[in-house]
C-alpha positions in Angstrom: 0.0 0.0 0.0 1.1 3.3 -1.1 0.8 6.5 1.3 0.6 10.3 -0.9 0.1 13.4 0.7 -2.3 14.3 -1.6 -4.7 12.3 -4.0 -6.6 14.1 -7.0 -9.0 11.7 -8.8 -9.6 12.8 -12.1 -7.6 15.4 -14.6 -10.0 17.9 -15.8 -10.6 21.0 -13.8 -8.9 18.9 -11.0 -5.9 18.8 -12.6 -5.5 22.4 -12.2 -5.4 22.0 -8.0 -1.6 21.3 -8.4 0.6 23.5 -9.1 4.2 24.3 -7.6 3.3 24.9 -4.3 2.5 21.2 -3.8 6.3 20.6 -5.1 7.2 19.6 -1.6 4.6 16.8 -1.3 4.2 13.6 -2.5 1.0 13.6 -5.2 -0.8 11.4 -6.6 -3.0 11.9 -9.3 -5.8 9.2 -10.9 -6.8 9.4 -14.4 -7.8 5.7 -15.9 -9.0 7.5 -19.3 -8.0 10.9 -21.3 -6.4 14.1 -19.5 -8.3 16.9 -19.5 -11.6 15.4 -18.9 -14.9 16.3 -20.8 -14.2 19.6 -21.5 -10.8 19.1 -23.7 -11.9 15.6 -24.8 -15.2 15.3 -25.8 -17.0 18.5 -24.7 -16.8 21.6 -24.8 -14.2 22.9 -26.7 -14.1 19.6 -29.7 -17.9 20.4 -30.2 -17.9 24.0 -30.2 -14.8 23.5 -33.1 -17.7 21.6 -35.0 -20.4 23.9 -34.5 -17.9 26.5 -35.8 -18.1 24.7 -39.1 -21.7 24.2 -39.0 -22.1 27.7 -38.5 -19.8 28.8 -41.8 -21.9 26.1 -43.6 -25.2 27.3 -42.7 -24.2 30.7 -43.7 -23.1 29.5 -47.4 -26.7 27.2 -47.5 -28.4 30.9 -46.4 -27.1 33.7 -48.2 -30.0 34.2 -50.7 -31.5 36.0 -47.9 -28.8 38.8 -48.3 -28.6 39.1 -51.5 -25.6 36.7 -52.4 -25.7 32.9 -54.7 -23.4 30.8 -52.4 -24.5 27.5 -51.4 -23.0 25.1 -49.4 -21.5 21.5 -51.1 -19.7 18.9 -48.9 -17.9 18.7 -46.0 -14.5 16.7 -46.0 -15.0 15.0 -42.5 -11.6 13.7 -42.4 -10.1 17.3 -42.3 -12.5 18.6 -39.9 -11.8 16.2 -37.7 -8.4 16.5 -38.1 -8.0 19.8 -37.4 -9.6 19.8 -34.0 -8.4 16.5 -32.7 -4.6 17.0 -33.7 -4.7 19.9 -31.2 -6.7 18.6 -28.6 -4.7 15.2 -28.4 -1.5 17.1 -28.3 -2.6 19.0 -25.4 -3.8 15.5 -24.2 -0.3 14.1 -24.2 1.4 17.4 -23.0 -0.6 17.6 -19.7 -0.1 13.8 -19.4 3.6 14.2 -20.0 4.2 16.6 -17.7 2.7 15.4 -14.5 4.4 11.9 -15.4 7.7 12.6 -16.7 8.1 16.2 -15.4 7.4 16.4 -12.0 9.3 14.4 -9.5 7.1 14.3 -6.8 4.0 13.5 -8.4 2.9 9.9 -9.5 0.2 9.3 -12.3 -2.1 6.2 -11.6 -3.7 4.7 -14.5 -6.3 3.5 -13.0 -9.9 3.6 -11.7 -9.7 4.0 -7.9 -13.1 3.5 -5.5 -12.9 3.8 -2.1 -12.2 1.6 0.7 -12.2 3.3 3.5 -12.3 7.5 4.3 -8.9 8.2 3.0 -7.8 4.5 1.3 -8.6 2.9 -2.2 -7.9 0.6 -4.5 -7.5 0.3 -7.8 -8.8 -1.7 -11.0 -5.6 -3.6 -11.1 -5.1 -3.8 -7.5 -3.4 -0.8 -6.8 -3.7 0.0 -2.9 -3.4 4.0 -2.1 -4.0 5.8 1.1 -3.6 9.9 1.3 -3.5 12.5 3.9 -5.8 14.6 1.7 -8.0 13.6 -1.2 -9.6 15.9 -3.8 -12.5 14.2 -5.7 -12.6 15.3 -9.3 -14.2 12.4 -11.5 -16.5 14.2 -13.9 -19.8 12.8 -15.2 -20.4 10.1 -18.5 -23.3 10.2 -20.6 -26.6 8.0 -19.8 -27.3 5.0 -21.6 -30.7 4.3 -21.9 -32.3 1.0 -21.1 -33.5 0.1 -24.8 -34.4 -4.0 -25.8 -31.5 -4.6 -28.2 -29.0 -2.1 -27.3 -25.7 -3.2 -25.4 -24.4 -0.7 -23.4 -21.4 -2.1 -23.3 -20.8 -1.8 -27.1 -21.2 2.0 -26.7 -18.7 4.0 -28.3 -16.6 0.9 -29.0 -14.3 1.6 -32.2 -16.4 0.5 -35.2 -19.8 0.0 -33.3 -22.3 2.4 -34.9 -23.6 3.9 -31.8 -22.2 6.4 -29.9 -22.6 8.9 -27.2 -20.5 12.5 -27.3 -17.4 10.8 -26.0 -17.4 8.8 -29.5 -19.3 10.1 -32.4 -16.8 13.5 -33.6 -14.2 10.7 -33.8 -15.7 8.6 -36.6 -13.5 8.2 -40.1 -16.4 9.2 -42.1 -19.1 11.8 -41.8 -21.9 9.6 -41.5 -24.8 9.5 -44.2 -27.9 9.5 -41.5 -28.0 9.8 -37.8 -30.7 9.7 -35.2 -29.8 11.2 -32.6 -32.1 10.6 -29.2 -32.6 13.4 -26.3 -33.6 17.0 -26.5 -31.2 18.8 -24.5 -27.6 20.7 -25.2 -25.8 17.9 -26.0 -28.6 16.6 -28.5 -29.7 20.0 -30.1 -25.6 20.5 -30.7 -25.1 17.4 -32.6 -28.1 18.2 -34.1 -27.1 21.1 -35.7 -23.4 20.0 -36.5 -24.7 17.3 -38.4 -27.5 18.9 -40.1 -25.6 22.0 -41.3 -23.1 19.8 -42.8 -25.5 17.5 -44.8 -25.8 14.2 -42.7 -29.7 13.1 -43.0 -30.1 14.4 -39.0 -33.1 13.0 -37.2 -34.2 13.9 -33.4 -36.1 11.8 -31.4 -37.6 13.4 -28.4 -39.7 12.3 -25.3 -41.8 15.1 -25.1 -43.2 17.9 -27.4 -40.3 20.9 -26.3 -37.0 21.0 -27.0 -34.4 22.0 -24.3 -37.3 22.4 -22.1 -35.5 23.2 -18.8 -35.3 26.6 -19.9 -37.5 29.7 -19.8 -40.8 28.7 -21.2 -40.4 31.3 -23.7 -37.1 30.2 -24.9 -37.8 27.0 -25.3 -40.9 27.3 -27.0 -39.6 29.6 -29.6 -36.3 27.7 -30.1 -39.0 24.6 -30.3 -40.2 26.0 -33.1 -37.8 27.6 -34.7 -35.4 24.0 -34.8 -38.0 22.1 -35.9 -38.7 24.3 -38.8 -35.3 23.7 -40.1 -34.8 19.9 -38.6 -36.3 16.5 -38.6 -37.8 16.2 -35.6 -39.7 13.3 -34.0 -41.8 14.7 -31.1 -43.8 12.0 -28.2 -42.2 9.4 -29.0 -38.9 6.9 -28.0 -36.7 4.1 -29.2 -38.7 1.3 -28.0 -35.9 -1.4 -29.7 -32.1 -1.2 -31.3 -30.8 -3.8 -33.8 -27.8 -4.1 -35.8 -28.3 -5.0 -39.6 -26.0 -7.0 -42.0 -24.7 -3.7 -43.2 -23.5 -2.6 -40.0 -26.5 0.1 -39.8 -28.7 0.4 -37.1 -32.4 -0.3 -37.1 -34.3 1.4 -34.8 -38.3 1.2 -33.7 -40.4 3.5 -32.2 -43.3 3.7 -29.4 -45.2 6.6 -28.1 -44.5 7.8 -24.8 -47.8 9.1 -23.7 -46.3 12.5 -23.5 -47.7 14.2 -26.8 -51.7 13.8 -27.2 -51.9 12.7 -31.1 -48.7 11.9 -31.3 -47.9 9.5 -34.5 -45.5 6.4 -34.0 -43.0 6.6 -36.7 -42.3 3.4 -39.2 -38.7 2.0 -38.0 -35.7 4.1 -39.9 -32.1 2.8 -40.8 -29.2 4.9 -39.7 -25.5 5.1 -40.1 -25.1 6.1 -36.7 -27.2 6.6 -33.4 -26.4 9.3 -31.1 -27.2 8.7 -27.5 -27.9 12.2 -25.7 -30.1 11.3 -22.8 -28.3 13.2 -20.1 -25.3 12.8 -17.5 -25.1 11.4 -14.7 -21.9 11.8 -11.9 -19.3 9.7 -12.0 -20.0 8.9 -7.9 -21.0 4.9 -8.2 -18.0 4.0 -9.3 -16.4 5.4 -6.7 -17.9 3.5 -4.2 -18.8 6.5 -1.9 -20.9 4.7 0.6 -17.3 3.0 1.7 -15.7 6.3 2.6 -19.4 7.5 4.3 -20.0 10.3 1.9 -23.1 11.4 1.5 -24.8 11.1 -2.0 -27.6 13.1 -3.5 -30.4 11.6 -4.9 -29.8 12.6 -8.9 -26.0 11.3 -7.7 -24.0 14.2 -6.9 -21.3 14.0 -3.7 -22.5 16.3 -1.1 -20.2 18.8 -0.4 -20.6 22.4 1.9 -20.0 26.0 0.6 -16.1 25.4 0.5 -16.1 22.2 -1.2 -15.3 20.1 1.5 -17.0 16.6 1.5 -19.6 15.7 3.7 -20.2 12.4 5.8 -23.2 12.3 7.8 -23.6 15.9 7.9 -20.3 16.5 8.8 -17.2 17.8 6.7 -14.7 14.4 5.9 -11.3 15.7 7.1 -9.5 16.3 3.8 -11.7 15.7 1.2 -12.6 18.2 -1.2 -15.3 17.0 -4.3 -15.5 19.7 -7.5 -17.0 19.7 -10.5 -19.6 17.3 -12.2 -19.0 14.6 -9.4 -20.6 17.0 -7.0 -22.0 20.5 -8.2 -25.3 21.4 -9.2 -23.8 23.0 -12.6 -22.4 20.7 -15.1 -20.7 23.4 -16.4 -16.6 23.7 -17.7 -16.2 27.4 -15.8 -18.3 26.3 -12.9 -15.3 23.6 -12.5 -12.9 26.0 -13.1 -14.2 28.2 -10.1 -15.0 25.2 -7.6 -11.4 23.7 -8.5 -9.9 27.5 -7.5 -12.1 27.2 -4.0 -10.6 23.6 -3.6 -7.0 24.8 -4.4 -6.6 27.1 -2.0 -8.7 25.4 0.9 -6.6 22.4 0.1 -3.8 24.1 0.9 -5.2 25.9 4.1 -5.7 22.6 5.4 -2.3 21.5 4.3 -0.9 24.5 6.6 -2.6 23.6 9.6 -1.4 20.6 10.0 -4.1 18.0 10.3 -6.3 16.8 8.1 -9.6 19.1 8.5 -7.8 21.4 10.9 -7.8 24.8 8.6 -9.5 27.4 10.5 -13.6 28.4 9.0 -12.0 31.9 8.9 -9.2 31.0 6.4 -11.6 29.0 4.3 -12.3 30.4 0.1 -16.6 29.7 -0.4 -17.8 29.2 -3.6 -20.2 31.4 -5.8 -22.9 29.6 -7.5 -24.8 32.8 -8.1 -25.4 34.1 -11.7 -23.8 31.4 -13.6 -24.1 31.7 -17.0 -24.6 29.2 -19.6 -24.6 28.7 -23.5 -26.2 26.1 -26.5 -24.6 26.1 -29.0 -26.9 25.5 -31.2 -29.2 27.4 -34.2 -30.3 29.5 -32.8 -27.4 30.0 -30.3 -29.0 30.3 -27.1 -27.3 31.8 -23.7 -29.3 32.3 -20.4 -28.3 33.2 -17.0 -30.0 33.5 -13.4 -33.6 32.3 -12.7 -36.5 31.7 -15.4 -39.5 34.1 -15.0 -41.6 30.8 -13.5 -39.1 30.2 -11.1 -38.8 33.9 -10.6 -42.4 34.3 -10.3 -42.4 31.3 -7.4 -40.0 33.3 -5.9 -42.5 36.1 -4.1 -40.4 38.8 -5.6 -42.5 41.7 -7.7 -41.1 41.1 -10.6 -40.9 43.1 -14.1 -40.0 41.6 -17.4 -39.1 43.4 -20.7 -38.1 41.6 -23.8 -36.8 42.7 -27.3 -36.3 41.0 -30.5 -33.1 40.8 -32.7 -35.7 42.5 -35.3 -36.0 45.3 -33.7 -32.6 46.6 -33.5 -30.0 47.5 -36.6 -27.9 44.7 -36.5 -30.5 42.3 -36.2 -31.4 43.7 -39.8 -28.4 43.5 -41.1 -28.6 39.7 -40.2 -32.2 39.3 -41.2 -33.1 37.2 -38.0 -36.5 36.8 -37.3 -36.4 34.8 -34.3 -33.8 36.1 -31.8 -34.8 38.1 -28.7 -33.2 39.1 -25.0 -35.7 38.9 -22.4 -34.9 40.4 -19.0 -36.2 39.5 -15.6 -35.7 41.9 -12.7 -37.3 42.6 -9.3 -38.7 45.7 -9.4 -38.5 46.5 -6.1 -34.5 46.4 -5.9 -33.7 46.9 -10.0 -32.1 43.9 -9.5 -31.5 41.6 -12.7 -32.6 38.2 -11.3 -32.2 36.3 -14.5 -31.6 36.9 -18.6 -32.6 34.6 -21.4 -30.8 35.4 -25.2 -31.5 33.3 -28.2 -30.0 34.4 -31.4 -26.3 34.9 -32.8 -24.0 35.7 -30.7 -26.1 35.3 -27.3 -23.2 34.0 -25.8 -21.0 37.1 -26.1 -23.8 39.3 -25.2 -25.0 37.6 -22.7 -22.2 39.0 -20.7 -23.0 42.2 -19.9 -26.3 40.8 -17.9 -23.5 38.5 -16.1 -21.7 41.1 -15.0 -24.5 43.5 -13.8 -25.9 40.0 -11.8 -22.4 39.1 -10.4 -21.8 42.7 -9.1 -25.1 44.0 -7.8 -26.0 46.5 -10.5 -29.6 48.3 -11.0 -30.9 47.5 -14.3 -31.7 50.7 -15.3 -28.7 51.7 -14.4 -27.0 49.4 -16.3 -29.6 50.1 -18.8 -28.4 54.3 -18.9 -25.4 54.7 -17.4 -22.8 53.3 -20.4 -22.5 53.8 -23.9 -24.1 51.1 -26.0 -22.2 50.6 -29.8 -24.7 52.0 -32.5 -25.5 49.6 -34.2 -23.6 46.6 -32.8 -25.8 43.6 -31.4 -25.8 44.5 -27.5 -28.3 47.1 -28.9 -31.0 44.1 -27.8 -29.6 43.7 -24.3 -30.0 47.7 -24.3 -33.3 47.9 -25.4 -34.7 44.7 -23.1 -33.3 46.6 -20.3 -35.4 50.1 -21.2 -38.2 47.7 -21.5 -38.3 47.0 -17.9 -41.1 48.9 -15.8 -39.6 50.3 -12.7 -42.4 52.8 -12.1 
């Protein structure tokens, strides 16, 4: 049995924890799989170097509208894969070189580790670890759904023909027809990667909305809006998955009950099927109940407002939990942050002395407050704080003002029809408690709203007291915030 200092399971954001002031400890660091995690891997940044390309090609396939004769003609997969994975994989094998080869004092274990006790576990291949400290970074995977016919072990094997996101931008040819299951981010990007780049792109959803966790008005008009461009299969599921001779995939369909009037589809043929039904935490595996963490239901570690890992209740001494194992926010910069809280209340602890012993007083706490996210989809969509429901449930007085892309200069110049901003604010305070963006660029200008959350501002103060670019795009952010009724 091996004794570190400090254990890190995992190498995405929690790779970040250790830096040169650990150079005097012995580390130890767990990664079974890919370094980098999701994000690098087969996330964040992979996808959004796809949807780039699907953007460029849906702007060839729509230029009529401005006047132009392009069109769109193929896509050579090969390159476009290329191009983003020979980055990513190098920066894959740098981090992996440098915490192996480069760094003295820290050990890379290629394995999957579960617990065996608070502060010991073992690995896959036997491998028998105790630590001082531990910080629990393992990330999330993608759901496989229970269909008859479908082995989820087969998923995202090399030459299998169904995949989830960890798989399917890795494939040597752009396939000819995918069906791709789930309406949420991950589905409504692959949708629109695939689509825009002339794969026959199917969507099979549950449920008659698409990315319907978000405001009711966003996701209603993005509803519509996607499904005027895209193949979309609404109240229904994949009620069986076969394989054919051709290496294809046959799948059947039943209604869910969901969608009154709903019609079943005849089973389709596709190259490829897309999984997309969610993620879960990567906390099973880990065998938490043997250390005495406590779990949340939907999986997540419980952890307090420094990150420190709970046991009955109580903080476990020395064990932190960030990221998708154990936050609310499956979200790359929401990692980021928790990993910075960890980092330095990892190394309070480490300069008091004992395990747990760092003072309340010298503690970081995390900020889960106006946390921004982004779909990267057509149309883009960006949101951040509460929904107007959940806003509404709140008891605040709330006032709610809304603008489309239509309305303002650049929004003409792009001939959208379907963006808007909507703001929500208590009118009481001016406070912005939550901002909803769909249309290009709603990511960028989402930003603005971010800030004025993270920082206190009035809205109308926001609204007046700065120059707004004539006639740049943060014109609709301007004119959802005069909207507001503070009288």
């Amino acid at each position: 049995m091996t004794h570190y200092d400090v254990l890190v399971i995992g190498t995405g954001s929690g790779n970040s924890v250790i830096d040169d002031r650990f150079a005097g400890l012995e580390v130890a660091i767990a990664e079974p799989s890919l370094f980098g995690g999701t994000c690098l891997n087969a996330g964040c940044i992979p996808t959004k170097m796809y949807v780039h390309v699907a953007d460029v090609a849906r702007q060839a396939t729509d230029s009529s509208d401005l006047g132009l004769d392009t069109s769109f003609g193929s896509a050579d997969w090969p390159a476009v894969r290329d191009r983003v994975f020979a980055r990513i994989d190098e920066i894959e094998a740098s981090g992996r070189r440098y915490r192996s080869e480069e760094l003295a004092h820290t050990t890379v274990i290629t394995e999957h580790v579960r617990f065996t006790g608070s502060h010991s576990l073992v690995g896959d291949q036997g491998t028998e670890i105790t630590a001082d400290r531990i910080v629990i970074a393992a990330g999330a995977h993608p759901v496989i759904p229970d269909v008859p016919g479908l082995d989820p072990d087969a998923v995202d094997e090399p030459g299998h023909p169904v995949h989830t996101s960890r798989s399917i931008m890795r494939v040597d040819e752009q396939p000819g027809s995918v069906l791709i299951v789930g309406s949420g981010y991950v589905a409504m990007e692959f949708a629109h990667i695939f689509a825009a780049i002339g794969t026959e792109t199917t969507t099979a959803v549950r449920g008659d909305s698409l990315l319907g966790y978000l405001d009711d008005d966003v996701s209603a008009a993005f509803t519509e809006a996607f499904a005027a461009e895209n193949d979309v299969l609404f109240g229904v599921e994949a009620s069986r998955v076969d394989l054919t001779e051709t290496g294809q995939v046959r799948v059947e369909f039943a209604s869910t009950g969901r969608v009154p009037g709903a019609e079943v589809p005849a089973p389709i043929v596709v190259d490829r099927l897309l999984l997309a039904a969610g993620r879960d935490p990567n906390s099973a595996g880990l065998d938490p109940s043997a250390a005495g963490i406590d779990v949340h239901p939907d999986g997540r570690l419980s952890v307090d407002a420094h990150q420190r890992v709970l046991a009955a209740g109580v903080p476990l001494p020395g064990v932190f939990a960030l990221g998708d194992v154990s936050s609310p926010f499956q979200l790359k910069h929401v990692a980021n942050h928790e990993a910075a809280v960890v980092q330095r209340n990892l190394l309070a602890d480490i300069a008091s002395g004992t395990p747990g012993g760092a003072r309340p007083a010298d503690l970081a706490t995390v900020r889960h407050d106006a946390v921004p996210a982004a779909v990267f989809t057509r149309p883009q969509i960006a949101v951040v704080g509460m929904t107007e429901e959940e806003a509404r449930n709140s008891g605040a007085k709330i006032t709610v003002g809304r603008r489309d892309y239509a309305g303002v200069a650049y929004g003409w110049a792009l001939e959208d029809r379907t963006g808007f901003a909507k703001v929500i604010a208590d009118a009481d305070t001016g406070r912005i408690l939550g901002a909803h963006i769909m249309g290009p660029e709603a990511s960028m200008i989402v930003q603005t709203l971010v800030q004025a959350m993270a920082f206190g501002q009035r809205a109308d103060d926001v609204a007046t007291g700065q120059y707004w670019i004539h006639p740049a795009l943060p014109e609709v952010v301007e004119n959802a915030l005069l909207d507001l009724d503070f009288s």
